[in-house]
C-alpha positions as a printed Julia matrix, in Angstrom:
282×3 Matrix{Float64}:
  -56.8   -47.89  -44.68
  -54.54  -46.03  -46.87
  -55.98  -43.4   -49.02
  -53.54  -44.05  -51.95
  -55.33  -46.86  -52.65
  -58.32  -45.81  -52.33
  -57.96  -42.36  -55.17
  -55.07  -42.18  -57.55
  -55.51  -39.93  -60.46
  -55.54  -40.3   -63.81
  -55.15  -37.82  -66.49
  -58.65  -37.58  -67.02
  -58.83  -36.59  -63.14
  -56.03  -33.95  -63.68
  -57.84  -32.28  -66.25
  -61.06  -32.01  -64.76
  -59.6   -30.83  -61.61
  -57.57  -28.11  -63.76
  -60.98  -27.03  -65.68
  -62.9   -26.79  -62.44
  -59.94  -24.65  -61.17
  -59.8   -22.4   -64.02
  -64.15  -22.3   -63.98
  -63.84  -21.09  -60.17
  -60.84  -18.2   -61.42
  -63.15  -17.16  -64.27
  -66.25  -16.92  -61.83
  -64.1   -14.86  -59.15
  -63.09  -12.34  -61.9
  -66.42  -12.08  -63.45
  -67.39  -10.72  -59.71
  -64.67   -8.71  -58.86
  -65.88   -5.0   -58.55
  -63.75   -4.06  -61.19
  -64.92   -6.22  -64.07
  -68.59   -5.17  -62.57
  -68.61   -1.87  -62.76
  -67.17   -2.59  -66.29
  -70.43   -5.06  -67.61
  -73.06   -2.65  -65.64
  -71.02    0.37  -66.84
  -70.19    2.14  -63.91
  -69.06    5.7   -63.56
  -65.0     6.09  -64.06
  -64.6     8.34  -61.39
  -64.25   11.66  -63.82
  -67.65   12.42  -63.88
  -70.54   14.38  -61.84
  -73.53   12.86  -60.71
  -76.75   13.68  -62.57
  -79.41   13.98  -60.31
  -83.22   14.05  -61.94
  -86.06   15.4   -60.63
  -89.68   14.87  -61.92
  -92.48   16.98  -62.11
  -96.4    17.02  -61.5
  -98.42   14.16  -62.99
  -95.54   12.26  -63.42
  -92.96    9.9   -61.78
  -89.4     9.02  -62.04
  -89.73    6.43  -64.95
  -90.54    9.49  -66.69
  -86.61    9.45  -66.95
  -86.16    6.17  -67.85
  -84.78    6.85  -71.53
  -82.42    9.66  -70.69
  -81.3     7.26  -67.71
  -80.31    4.73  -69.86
  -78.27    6.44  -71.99
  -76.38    8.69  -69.03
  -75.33    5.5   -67.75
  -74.3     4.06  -70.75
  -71.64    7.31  -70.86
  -70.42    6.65  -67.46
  -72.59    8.81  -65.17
  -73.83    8.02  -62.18
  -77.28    9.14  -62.01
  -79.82    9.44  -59.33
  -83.86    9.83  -60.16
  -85.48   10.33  -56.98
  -89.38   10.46  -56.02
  -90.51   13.98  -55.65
  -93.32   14.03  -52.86
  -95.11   16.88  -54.94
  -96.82   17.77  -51.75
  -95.21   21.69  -51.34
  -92.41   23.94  -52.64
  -90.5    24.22  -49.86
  -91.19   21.18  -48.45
  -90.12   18.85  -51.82
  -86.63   21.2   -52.13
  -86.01   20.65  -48.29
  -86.29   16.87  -49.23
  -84.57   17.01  -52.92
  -81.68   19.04  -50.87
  -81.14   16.33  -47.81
  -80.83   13.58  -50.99
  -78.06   15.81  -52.63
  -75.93   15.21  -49.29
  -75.71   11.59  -49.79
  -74.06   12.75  -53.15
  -70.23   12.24  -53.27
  -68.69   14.95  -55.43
  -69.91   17.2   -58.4
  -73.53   16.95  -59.07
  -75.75   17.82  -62.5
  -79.23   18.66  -60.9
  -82.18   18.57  -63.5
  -85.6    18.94  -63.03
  -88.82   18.48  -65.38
  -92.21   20.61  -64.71
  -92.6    21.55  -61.62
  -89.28   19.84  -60.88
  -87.6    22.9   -61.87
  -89.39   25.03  -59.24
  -88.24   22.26  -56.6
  -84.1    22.32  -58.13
  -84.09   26.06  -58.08
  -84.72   26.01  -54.01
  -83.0    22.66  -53.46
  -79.42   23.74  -54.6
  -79.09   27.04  -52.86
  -76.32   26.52  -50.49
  -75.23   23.57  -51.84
  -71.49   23.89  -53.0
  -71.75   20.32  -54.69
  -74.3    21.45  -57.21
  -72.22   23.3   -60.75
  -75.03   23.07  -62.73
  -78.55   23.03  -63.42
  -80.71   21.79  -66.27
  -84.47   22.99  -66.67
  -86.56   20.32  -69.14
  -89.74   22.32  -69.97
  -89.71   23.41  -66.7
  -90.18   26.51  -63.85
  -87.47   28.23  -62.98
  -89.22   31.35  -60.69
  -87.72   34.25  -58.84
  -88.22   34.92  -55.26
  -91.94   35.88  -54.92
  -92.96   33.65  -57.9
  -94.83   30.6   -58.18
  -95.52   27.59  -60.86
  -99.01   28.89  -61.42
  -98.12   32.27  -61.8
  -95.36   31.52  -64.03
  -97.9    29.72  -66.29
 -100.37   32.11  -66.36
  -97.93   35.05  -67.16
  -98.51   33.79  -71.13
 -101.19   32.46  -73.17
 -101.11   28.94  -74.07
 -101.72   27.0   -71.5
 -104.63   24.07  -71.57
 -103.66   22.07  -68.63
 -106.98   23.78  -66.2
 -109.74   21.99  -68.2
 -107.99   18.67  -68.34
 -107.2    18.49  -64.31
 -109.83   16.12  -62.01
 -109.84   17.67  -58.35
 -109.61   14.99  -55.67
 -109.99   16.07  -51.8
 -107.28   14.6   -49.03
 -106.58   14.84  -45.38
 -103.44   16.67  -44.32
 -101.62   15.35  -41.36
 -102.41   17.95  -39.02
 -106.38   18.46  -40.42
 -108.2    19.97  -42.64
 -108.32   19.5   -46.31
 -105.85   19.43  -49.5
 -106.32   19.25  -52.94
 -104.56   17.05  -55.23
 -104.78   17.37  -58.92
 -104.22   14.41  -61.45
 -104.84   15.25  -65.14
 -107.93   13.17  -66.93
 -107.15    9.97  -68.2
 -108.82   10.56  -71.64
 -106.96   14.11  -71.82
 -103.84   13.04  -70.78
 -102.09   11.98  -73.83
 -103.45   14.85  -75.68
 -102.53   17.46  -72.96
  -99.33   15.7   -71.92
  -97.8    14.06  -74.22
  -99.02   14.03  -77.53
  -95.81   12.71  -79.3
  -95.79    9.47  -77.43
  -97.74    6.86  -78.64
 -101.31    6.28  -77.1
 -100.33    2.72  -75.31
  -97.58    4.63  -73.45
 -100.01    7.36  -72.61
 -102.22    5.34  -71.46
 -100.1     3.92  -68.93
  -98.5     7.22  -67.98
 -102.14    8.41  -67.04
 -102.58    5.18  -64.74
 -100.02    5.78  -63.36
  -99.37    9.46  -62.81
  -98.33   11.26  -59.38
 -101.09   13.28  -58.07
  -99.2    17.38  -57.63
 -100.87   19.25  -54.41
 -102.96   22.25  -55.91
 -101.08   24.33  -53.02
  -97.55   23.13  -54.25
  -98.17   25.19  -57.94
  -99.56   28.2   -55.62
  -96.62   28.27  -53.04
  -93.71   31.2   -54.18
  -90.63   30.56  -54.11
  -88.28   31.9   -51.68
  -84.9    31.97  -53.56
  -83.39   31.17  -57.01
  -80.49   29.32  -57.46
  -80.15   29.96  -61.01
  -79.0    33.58  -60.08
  -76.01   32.36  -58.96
  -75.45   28.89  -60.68
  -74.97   28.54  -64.77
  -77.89   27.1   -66.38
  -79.21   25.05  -69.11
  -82.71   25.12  -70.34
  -84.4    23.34  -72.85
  -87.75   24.0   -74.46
  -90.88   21.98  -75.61
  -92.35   24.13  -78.16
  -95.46   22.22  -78.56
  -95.96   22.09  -74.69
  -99.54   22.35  -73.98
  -98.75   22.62  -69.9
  -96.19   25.61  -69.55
  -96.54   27.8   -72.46
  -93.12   28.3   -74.71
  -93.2    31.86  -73.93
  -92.97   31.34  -70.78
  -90.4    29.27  -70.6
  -88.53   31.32  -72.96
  -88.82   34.53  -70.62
  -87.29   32.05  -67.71
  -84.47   30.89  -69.73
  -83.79   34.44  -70.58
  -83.23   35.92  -67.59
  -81.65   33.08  -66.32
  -78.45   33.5   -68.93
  -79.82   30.18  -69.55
  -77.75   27.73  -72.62
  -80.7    27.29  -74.14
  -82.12   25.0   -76.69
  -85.56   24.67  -78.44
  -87.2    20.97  -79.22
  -90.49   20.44  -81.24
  -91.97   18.3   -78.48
  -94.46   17.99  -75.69
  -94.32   18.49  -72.55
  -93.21   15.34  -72.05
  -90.03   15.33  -74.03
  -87.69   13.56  -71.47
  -90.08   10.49  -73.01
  -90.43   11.26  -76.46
  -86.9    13.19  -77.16
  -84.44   11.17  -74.72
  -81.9    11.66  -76.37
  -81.96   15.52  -76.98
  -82.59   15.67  -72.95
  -79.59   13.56  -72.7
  -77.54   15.85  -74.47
  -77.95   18.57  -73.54
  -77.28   17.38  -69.65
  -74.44   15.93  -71.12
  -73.63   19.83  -72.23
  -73.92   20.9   -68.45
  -71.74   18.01  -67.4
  -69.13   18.42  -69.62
  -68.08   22.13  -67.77
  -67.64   20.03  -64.42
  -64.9    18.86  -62.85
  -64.24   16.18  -59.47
């Protein structure tokens, strides 16, 4: 049989064959890493990673906002789960994530996520800055509970439920999770009550012995700092995180908000990372 009998093209062929052509060239750019990283906006190369640590009664969607709009500038950002199960133990985890971390990082942490970044970094040469979000930032000796009890203010004690656990090698922990129907009030009284309400459902439980353990080192003594404040913080008192920021040389900045302000002030927690970032270099 011959085949030139059996297909000879016509113009109408030609041009369909030239639009599928140019369809399958389109498609192949459209996936090519570069044009990619472009649409998901990808980091150009220039700038640290931010990496974002959470605190008690919380998890990392607590970052959500300020995620969003670090990406949107270009920087890669990384919002791992802290285990809120011990001091040393959660910066001994936080620090084996930061290897996986090519190049200059931004390390910020919320709460008790501060306690956890000031112990994580120490020895890391990767780490330039460090951002406290209404958040610990104790000495040697010192721990989250301490810290909170130093000044008046705090109303978090009332509002925590007590729930018994087994620990691996036996006996009994405590975990603490803050009352549904106190939460919004206690946590996060600028966000609106719907949120709240799922924040409370959803919250990570902190180990009682985690806000009780002292810290062993401070990296801020030796890395620069950036702290922001929630003046209407009902869990860490502003005084307290005022004397922290002080003798930390801290950049500070002061925020009418909760103590949930990575939620209800994204953007100001954005920026002022963005601050941090700015005075690093790949």
């Amino acid at each position: 049989m011959n085949l030139k009998t059996v297909f000879r093209p016509t113009r109408k062929h030609v041009a369909l064959l030239g639009a599928a052509a140019g369809l399958a060239a389109l498609t192949l750019t459209a996936n090519t890493p570069a044009n990619a990283a472009k649409a998901e906006h990808r980091p150009t190369g220039n700038k640290p990673t931010v990496v974002l640590v959470h605190g008690a009664f919380a998890d990392s969607s607590s970052w959500n906002g300020v995620v969003k709009r670090l990406q949107r500038e270009g920087y890669p950002v990384i919002a791992p789960a802290n285990p809120l199960r011990g001091l040393a133990s959660d910066a001994e985890y936080v620090h084996s994530m930061l290897k996986s971390v090519d190049g200059p990082v931004v390390l910020v942490g919320h709460s008790y996520g501060g306690a956890v970044i000031s112990e994580a970094a120490v020895g890391d040469p990767q780490v330039k800055a460090l951002v406290y979000i209404a958040a610990f930032s104790p000495a040697k000796g010192e721990s989250a509970l301490e810290l909170s009890n130093k000044f008046p203010g705090s109303t978090l004690g009332p509002t925590l439920n007590s729930v018994p656990y087994p620990l691996p090698g036996g006996g009994t922990g405590t975990d603490l999770y803050i009352k549904a129907d106190k939460f919004h009030d206690q946590f996060a009284a600028d966000v609106p009550k719907p949120v709240t309400d799922l924040m409370a459902a959803t919250q990570r439980p902190v180990a009682a012995s985690a806000l009780e353990e002292k810290a062993t080192t401070a990296a801020w003594k030796t890395i620069p700092s950036w702290s922001l404040i929630a003046t209407q913080d009902y869990n860490i008192p502003p005084a307290a995180q005022r004397f922290m920021a002080q003798r930390a040389h801290a950049h500070t900045v002061e925020i009418k908000a909760s103590h949930a302000v990575s939620v209800s002030h994204p953007g100001a927690v954005t920026r002022l990372i963005e601050q941090a970032a700015q005075t690093t270099t790949r």
